[in-house]
C-alpha positions in Angstrom: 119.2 281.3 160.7 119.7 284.5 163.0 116.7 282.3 165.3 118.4 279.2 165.3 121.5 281.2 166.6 120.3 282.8 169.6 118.1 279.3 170.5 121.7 278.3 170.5 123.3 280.6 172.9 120.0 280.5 174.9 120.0 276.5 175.3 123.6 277.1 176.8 123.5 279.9 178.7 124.0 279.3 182.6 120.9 280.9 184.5 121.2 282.1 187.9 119.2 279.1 189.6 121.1 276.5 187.3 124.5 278.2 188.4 123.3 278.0 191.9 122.5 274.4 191.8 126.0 273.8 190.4 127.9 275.8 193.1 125.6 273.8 196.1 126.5 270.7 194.3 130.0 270.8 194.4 129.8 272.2 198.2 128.2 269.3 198.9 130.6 266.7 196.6 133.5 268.5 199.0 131.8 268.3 202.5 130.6 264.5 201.4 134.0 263.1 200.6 135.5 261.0 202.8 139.3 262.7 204.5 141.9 260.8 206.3 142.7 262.9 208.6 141.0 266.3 209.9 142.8 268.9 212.1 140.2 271.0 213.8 140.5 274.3 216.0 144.4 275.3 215.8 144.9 278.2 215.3 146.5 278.5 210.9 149.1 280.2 210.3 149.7 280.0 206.2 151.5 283.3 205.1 151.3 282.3 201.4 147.7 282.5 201.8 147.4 285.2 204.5 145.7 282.6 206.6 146.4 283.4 210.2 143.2 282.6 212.3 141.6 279.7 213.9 140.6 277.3 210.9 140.6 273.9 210.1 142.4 271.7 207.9 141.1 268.1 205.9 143.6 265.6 204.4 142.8 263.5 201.7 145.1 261.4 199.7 148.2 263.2 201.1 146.9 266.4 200.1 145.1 269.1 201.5 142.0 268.9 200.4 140.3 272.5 202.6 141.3 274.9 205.3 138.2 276.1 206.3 136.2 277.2 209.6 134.2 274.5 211.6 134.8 271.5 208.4 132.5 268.6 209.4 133.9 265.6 211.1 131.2 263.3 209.8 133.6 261.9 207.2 136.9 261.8 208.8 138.7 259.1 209.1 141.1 260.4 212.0 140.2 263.7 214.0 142.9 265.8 215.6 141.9 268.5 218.0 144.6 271.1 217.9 143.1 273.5 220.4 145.5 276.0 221.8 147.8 274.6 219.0 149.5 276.3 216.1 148.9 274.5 212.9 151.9 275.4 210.2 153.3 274.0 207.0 156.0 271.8 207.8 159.2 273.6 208.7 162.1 273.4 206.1 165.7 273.2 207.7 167.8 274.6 205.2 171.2 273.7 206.2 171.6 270.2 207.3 174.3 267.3 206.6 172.4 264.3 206.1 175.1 262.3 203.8 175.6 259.9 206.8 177.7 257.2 205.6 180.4 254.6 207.0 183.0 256.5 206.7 184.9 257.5 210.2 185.1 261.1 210.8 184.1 262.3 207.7 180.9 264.6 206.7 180.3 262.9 202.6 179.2 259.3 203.4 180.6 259.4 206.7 179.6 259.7 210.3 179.5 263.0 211.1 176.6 263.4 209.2 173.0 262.3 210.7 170.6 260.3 208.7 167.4 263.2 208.6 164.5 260.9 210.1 166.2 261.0 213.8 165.9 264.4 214.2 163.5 266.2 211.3 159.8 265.0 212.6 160.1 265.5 216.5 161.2 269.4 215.6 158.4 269.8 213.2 160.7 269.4 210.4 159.1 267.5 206.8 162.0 269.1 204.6 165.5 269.6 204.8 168.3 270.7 202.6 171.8 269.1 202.5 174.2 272.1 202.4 176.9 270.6 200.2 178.0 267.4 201.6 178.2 265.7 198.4 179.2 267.2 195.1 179.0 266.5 191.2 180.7 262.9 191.6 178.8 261.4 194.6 175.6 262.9 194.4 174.2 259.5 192.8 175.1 257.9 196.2 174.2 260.3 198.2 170.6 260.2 196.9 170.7 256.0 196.6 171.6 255.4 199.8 170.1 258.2 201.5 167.6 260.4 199.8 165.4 257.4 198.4 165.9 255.9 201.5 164.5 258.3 203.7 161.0 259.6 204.8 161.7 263.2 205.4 161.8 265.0 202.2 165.6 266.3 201.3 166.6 268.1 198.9 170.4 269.3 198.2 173.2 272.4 197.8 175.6 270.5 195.7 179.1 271.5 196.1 181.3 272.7 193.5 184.1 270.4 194.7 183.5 267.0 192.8 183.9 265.1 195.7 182.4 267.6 198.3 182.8 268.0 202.0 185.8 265.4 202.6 187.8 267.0 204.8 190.9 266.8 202.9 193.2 268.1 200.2 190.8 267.4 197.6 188.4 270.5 199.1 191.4 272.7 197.2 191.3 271.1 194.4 190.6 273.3 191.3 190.7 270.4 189.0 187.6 269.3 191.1 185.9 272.3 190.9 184.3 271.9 187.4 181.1 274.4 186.8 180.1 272.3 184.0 179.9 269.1 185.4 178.2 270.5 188.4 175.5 272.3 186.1 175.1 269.0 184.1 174.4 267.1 187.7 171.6 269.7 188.6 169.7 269.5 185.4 169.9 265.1 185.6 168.5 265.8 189.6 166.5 268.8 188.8 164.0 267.6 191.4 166.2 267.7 194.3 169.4 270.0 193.6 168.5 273.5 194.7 171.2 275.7 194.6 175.1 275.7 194.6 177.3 275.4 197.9 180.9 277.0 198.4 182.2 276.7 201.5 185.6 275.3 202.6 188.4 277.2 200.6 191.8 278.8 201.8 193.6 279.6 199.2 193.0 283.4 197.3 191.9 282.5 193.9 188.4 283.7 193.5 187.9 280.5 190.9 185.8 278.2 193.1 183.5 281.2 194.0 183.4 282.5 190.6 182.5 278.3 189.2 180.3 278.2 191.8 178.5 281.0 190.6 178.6 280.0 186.9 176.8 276.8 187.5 174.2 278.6 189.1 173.9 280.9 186.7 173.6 278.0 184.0 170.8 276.3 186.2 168.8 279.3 187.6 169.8 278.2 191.3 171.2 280.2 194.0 174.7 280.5 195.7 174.6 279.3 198.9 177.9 280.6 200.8 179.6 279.1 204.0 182.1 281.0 206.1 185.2 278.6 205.5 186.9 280.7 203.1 189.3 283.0 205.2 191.1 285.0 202.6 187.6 286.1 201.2 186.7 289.1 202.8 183.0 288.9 204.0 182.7 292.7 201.8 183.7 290.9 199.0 182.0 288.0 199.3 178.9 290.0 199.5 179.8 292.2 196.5 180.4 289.1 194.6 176.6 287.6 195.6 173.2 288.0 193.2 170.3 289.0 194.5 168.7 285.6 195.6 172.0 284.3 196.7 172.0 283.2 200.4 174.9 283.6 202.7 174.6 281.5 206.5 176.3 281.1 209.6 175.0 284.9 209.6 175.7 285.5 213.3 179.1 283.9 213.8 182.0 285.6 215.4 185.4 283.7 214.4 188.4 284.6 212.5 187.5 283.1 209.3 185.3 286.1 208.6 184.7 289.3 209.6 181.5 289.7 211.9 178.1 291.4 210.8 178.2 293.9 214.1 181.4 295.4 214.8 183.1 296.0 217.7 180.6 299.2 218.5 177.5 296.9 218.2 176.9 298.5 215.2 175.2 296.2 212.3 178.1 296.7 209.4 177.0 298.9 206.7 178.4 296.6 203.8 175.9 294.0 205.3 173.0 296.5 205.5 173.7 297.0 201.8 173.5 293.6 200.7 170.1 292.8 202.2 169.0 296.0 200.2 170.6 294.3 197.2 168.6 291.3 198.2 170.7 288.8 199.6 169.4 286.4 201.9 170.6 285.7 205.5 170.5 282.3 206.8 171.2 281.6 210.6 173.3 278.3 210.4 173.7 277.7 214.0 176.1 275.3 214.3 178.2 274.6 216.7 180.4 278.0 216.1 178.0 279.5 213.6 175.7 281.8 216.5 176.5 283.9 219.0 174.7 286.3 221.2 177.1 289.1 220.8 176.0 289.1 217.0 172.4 287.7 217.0 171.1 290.4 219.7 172.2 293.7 218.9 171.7 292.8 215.0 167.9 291.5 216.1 167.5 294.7 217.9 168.7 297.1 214.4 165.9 295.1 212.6 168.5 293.4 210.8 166.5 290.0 210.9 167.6 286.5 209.4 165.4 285.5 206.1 165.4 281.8 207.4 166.6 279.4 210.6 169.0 276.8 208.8 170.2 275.0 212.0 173.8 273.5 210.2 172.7 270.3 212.1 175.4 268.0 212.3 177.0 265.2 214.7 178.8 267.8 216.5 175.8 270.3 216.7 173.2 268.8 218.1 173.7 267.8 221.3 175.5 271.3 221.9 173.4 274.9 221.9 172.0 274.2 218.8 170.0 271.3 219.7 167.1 271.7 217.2 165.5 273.7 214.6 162.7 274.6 217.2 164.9 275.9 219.7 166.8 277.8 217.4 163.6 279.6 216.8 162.5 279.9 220.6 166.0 282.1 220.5 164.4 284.3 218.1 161.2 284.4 220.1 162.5 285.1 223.1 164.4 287.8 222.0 161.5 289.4 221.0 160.7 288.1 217.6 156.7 287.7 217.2 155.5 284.3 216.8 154.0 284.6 212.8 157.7 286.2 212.1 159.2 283.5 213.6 157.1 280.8 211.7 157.4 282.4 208.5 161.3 282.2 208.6 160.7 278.7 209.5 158.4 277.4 206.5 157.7 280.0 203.3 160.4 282.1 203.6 163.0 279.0 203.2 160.6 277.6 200.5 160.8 280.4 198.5 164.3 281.4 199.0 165.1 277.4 197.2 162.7 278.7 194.3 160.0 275.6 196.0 157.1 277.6 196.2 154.9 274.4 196.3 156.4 273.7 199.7 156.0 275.6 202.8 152.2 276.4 202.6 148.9 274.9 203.2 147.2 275.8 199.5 144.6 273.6 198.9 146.0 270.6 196.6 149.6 271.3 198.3 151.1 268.5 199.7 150.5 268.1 203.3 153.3 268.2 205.1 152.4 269.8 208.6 154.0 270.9 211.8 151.2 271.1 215.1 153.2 273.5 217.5 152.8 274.1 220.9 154.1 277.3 223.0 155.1 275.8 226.1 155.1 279.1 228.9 158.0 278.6 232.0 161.3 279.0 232.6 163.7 277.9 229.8 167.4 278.7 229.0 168.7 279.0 225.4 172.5 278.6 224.4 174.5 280.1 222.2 177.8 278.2 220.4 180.1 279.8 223.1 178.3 278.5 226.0 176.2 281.5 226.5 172.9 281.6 227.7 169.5 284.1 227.4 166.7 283.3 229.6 162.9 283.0 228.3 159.4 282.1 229.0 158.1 280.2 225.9 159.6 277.2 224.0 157.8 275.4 220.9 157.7 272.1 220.9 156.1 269.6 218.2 153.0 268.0 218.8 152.6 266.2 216.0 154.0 266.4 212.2 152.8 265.1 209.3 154.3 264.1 206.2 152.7 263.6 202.7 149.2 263.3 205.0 150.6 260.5 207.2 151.5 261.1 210.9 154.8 260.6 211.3 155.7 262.5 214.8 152.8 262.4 217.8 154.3 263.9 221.1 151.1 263.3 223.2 149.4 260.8 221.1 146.4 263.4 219.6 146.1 261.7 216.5 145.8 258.3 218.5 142.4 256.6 219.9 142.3 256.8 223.4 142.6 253.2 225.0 139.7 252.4 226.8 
């Protein structure tokens, strides 16, 4: 019997040679399947995967199927050389307004929100989040008429007003600001609700902030905090935040709330505490959200943003703002290095929405991609008060892809030359 055992064991036991055999098998299975579309010589920048070299990356199925050195073209479908490119995960705007609807002048199914595909791809953009625009009664319609209708990937901040950003009375309402209802909406869209959005409030009850809170709390999401809520004071709003929460429009100087430098061009200490805590700082550019006066002397204390939100809007984008990608030349150009500067624009935002299977290039990840050029010359940047920095580099896209299908090509790289 003792025999017949270790025959047993023997028959099954893996040898060297066999294992070898095994591993050169599968090498080959992977180099001999076909890809759709191959990305070769840019350099990769994947912090998840502390991938920051030249490499190339294969596309299969809308998936990445290897990031590897000098992958085989021989079975690629499409070739894309990338050299003297930057080859990132596809940037992740987390404060947009994307409910665009019919409705004159209003933000929730209204106007002054844009619809996300006429502005995400040509800035490298392949997710964005809606900060708020719609709340626990019209999120159905908000992802009916826009979400499933729409190529870029967006997700959503739902409001703790019912109604959300309408512009009117009903933004006071306490009667709409139900914690319950709001929690019971983000576990129905588990998918695409991401965290909880307070924002336009001017009345002193701490009740919206505190329901806002609670239906986080009941869903595991973060608070994510605007700066329309003047009789908070930005100390207490802070004190009030869990570690996760994220707070934007970080570099604003209005009345509404106090600034994060003060009047010495000292970073505020209260501030400094609650990135300690763990707090997240989003830019939220705006059209009043960023300001020089705040952005540089903070940059320069080290006091650095955790993500580039860009609070794009009909009323920001054709101002300073202009695009996620210029918001982040401002960064470079102040003296931000380049893998900084892309982290803040793809895994940082990923994880600070608790969606770590965005914002990388790990194999079987979906492949959502942003092919980024430094452009070197002369190039102004402007603030939300009509200020201006001068620089010398500027990304631009050169190509974005989206679930492994082109969907933005500046200079036609992905395209067969006509002959």
């Amino acid at each position: 019997m003792k025999n017949r055992i270790q025959r047993f064991k023997s028959f099954f036991k893996i040898s060297p040679i066999m294992l070898a055999s095994i591993f050169f098998f599968v090498v080959v299975q992977t180099q001999a399947q076909e890809f759709d579309i191959l990305i070769k010589n840019g350099h990769v920048f994947d912090p998840k995967n502390n991938i920051d070299s030249i490499m190339d990356v294969s596309i299969a199925d809308g998936k990445i199927l290897q990031v590897a050195p000098d992958i085989s073209a021989e079975n690629a479908k499409k070739v894309v050389d990338a050299t003297g490119l930057y080859v990132s995960p596809g940037l992740i705007d987390i404060h947009t307004h994307v409910f665009v609807g019919s409705k004159s002048d209003k933000f929730a199914d209204g106007n002054n929100s844009l619809s996300p595909d006429d502005f995400s791809f040509k800035a490298g953009i392949t997710t964005v989040v809606d900060a708020g625009t719609s709340g626990w009664r019209n999120f159905p319609l908000f992802k009916s008429q826009v979400i499933d209708e729409s190529k870029t990937r967006i997700l959503a901040f739902l409001n703790i007003v019912g109604t959300g950003m309408t512009g009117d009375d009903g933004q006071h309402n306490l009667d709409e600001m139900d914690a319950v209802k709001t929690a019971e909406m983000i576990q129905e869209y588990a998918d695409y609700i991401v965290g909880v959005k307070i924002g336009h409030f001017d009345g002193e009850s701490w009740t919206p902030f505190d329901r806002a809170l609670e239906a986080g709390s009941k869903t595991n999401r973060p608070l994510f905090v605007e700066c329309h809520l003047p009789q908070y004071t930005l100390e207490d709003q802070l004190d009030r935040m869990r570690p996760g929460d994220i707070i934007t429009h970080s570099f604003e100087n209005i009345k509404e709330r106090a600034p994060v430098v003060d009047k010495q061009g000292q970073v505020l200490q209260v501030v400094l505490a609650a990135k300690e805590k763990g707090i997240l700082f989003d830019v939220g550019h705006g059209g009043s959200g960023f300001w020089f006066n705040q952005a540089v002397p903070a940059f320069e204390q080290n006091f650095w943003p955790n993500s580039f939100g860009t609070d794009m809007h009909k009323f920001s984008v054709n101002r300073g703002m202009k695009d996620m990608l210029n918001l982040m030349s401002k960064f470079l150009n102040m003296g931000m290095p380049l893998k900084e500067v892309l982290l803040r624009g793809s895994w940082n935002p990923a994880k600070s929405i608790k969606r770590e299977d965005l914002g990388n290039l790990s194999v079987g990840a979906v492949a959502d991609i942003a092919v980024l050029s430094v452009k070197k010359g002369k190039f102004g940047f402007v603030d939300a008060r009509d200020n201006r920095i001068d620089g010398d580099r500027k990304l631009e896209a050169e190509l974005t892809i989206r679930a492994g299908k082109v969907a933005w090509d500046l200079n036609g790289i992905s395209a067969k030359k006509f002959e």
